[in-house]
C-alpha positions in Angstrom: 81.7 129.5 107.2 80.7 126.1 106.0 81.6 126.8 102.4 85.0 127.8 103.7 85.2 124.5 105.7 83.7 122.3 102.9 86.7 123.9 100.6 89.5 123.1 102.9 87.6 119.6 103.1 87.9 119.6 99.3 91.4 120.6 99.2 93.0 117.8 101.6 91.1 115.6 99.9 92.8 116.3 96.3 96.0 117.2 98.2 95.8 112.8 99.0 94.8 112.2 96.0 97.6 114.1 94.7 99.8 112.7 96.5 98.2 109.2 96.4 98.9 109.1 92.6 102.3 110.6 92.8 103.5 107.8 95.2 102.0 105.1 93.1 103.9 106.8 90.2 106.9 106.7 91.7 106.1 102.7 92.4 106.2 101.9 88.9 109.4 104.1 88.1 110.9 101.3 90.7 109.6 98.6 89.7 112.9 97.0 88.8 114.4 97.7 91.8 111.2 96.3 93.4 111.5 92.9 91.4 115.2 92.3 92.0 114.2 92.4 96.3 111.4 90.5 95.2 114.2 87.8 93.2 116.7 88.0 96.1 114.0 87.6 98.8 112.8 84.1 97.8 116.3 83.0 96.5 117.0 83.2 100.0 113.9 81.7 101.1 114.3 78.6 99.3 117.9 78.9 100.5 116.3 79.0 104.2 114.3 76.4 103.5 116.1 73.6 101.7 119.7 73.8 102.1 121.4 72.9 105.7 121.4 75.6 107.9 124.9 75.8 110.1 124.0 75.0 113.7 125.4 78.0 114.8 123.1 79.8 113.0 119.8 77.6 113.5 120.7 78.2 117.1 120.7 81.9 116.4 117.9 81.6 114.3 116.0 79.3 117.1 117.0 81.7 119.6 115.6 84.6 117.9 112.3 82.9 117.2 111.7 81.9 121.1 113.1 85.3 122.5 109.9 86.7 120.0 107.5 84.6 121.6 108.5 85.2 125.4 108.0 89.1 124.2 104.8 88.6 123.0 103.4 86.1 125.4 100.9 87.3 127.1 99.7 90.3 125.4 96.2 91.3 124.6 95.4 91.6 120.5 95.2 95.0 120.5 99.1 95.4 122.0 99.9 92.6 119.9 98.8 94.6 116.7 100.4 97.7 118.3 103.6 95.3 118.4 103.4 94.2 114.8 102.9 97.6 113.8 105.8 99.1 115.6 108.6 96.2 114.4 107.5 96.7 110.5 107.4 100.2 110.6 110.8 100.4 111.8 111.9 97.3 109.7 110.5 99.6 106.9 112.1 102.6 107.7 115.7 101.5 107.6 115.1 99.3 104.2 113.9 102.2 102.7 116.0 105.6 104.6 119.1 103.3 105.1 119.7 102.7 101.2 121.0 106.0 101.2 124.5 103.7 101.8 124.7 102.3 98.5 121.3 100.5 99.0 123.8 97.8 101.1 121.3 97.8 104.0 118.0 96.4 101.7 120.5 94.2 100.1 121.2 92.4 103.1 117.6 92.7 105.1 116.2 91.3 102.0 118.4 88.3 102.2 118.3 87.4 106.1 114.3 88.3 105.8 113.9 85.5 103.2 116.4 83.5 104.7 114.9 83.5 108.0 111.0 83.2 106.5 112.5 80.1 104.7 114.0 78.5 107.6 110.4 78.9 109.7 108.5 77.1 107.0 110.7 74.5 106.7 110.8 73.9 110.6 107.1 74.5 110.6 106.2 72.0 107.9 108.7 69.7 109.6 106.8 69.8 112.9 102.7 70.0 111.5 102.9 68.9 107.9 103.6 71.5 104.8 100.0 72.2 105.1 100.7 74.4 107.8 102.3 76.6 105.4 98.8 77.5 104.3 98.1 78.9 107.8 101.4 81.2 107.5 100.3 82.5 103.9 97.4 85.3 105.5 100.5 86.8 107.4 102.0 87.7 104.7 99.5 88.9 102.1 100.0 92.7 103.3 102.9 92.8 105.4 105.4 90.9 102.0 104.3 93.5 99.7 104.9 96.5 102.0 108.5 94.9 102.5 109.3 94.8 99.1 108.3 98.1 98.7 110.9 99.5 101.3 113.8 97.3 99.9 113.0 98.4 95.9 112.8 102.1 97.8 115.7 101.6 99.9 117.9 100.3 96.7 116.4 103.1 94.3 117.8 105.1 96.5 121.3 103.8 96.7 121.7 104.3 93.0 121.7 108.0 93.7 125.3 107.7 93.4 125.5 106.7 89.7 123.5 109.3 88.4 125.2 112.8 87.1 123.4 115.5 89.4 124.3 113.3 92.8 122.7 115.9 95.0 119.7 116.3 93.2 119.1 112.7 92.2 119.4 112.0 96.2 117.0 114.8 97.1 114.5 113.3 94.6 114.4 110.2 95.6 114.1 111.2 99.5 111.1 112.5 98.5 109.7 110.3 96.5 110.5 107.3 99.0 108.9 109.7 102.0 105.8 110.1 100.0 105.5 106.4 99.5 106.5 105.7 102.8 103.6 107.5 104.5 100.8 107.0 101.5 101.5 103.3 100.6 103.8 101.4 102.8 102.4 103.2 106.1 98.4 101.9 105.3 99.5 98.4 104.2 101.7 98.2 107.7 98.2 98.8 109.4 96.7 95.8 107.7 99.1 93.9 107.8 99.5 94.6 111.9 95.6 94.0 112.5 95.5 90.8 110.5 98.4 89.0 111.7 97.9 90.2 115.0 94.2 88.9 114.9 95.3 85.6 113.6 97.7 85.1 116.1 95.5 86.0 119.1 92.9 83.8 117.5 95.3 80.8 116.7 
């Protein structure tokens, strides 16, 4: 009985591995599509952060940002990790799942993601000095990476409509992108939810 148990033990944990790999396989087999979200996303940052924002969109913008705050005032750290968590993961999802439309949908999150990261430093650095940009920079360390992830995923997966076997290609990819999804996106999400959410019930 506990040979039988110790096997099945034995054969989830190969099963991750396997799997483990695989994803990270498929990570390098994107990594162009990765690097132009990566490109795009801080073209828009610096765009955010340096050229004039239209008022009606740094009162959107503005908006936004309070309406954030007033949801998470109040809550304890381990509701606002739970928070965190819950808005990446879904930001994540549909950069990666809603590609499947010609990749338009990481094209665009990728731009208003830098844009808007860009705008809060530069108001941010306005009101305490640009070295309060080092105190943004821990947010980021987990939670960037897992974003540029989805996007590369989500814009892989658009480009399912230039190759020969459409159907195949598409099916491929889905898979792929789920398997990354849940064995490399998924654990940084986690990280990234429990530091930022640390930090911010600290600060």
């Amino acid at each position: 009985m506990a040979k039988k148990k110790s096997n099945n033990v034995k054969k989830k944990e190969n099963l991750l591995k396997k799997n483990y790999k695989l994803s990270w396989d498929y990570v390098k087999e994107t990594k162009n599509f990765i690097y132009a979200s990566i490109g795009l996303f801080f073209l828009f940052v610096l765009a955010g952060a340096f050229l004039p924002t239209p008022p009606e969109i740094e009162k959107a913008l503005i908006e936004l940002i309070n309406k954030l705050i007033l949801t998470t005032e109040g809550m304890s750290q381990g509701e606002l990790v739970n928070f965190i968590f819950l808005n990446n993961i879904q930001s994540s999802f549909f950069g990666v799942f809603y590609g499947i439309v010609l990749g338009i949908f990481p094209v665009v999150s990728t731009m208003v993601n830098g844009y808007l990261l860009g705008f809060v430093a530069s108001k941010s650095a306005e009101v305490g000095g640009v070295f309060v940009l080092w105190r943004l920079f821990p947010h980021g360390i987990f939670e960037l990476p897992a974003l540029f992830l989805s996007l590369g995923m989500g814009l892989k997966l658009g480009s399912f409509v230039f190759q020969k076997n459409k159907i195949e290609s598409l099916k491929d990819y889905l898979l792929n992108s789920l398997r990354v999804f849940v064995f490399v996106i998924i654990p940084l999400l986690i990280i990234a939810a429990i530091i930022e959410g640390s930090l911010i019930f600290v600060g």
